[in-house]
C-alpha positions as CSV (number, residue, x, y, z in Angstrom):
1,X,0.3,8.5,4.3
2,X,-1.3,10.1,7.6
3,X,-4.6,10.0,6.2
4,X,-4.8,6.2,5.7
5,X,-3.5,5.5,9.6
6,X,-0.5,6.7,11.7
7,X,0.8,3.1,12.1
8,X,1.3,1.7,8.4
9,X,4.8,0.2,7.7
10,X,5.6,-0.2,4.0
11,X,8.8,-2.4,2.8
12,X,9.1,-1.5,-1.0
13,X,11.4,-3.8,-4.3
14,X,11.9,-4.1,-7.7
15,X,8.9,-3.2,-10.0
16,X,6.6,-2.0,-7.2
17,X,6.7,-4.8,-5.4
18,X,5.1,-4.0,-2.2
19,X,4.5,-5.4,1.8
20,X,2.1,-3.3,3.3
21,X,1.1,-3.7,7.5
22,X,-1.4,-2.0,9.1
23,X,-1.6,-2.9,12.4
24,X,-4.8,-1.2,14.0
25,X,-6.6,-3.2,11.2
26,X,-5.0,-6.4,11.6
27,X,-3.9,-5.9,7.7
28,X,-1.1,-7.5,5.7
29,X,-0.9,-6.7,2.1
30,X,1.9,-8.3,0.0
31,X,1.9,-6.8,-3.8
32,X,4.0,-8.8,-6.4
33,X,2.8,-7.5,-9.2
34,X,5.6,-6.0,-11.6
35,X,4.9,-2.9,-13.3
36,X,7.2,-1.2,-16.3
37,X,5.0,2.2,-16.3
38,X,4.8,4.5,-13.2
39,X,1.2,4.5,-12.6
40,X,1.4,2.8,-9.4
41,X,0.4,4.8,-6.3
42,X,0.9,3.2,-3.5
43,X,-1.4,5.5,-2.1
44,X,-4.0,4.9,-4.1
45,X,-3.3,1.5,-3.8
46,X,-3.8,1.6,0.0
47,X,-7.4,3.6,-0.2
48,X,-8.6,1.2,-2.4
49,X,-7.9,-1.9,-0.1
50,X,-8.6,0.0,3.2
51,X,-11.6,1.3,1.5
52,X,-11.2,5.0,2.0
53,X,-12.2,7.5,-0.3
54,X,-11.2,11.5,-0.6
């Protein structure tokens, strides 16, 4: 995910859990949600909460 930053780490579980960190903008995201379909995208995801837009 270059676009959204060159330092974001992502640790990824079960049912799209997610950790998200983002250090150059002092950003932790921790997803729990569960999801049985696959239209998670985690980067979609990330634009959203980063607030970037194509």
């Amino acid at each position: 995910m270059p676009a959204l930053g060159e330092d974001i780490f992502m640790a990824a579980g079960l049912g799209k859990q997610r950790l998200y960190i983002v250090p150059s903008r002092d950003l932790v995201v921790v997803r729990f949600g569960w999801t049985l379909t696959n239209l998670f995208s985690d980067q979609e995801s990330l634009k959203r909460i980063i607030g970037q837009s194509d």
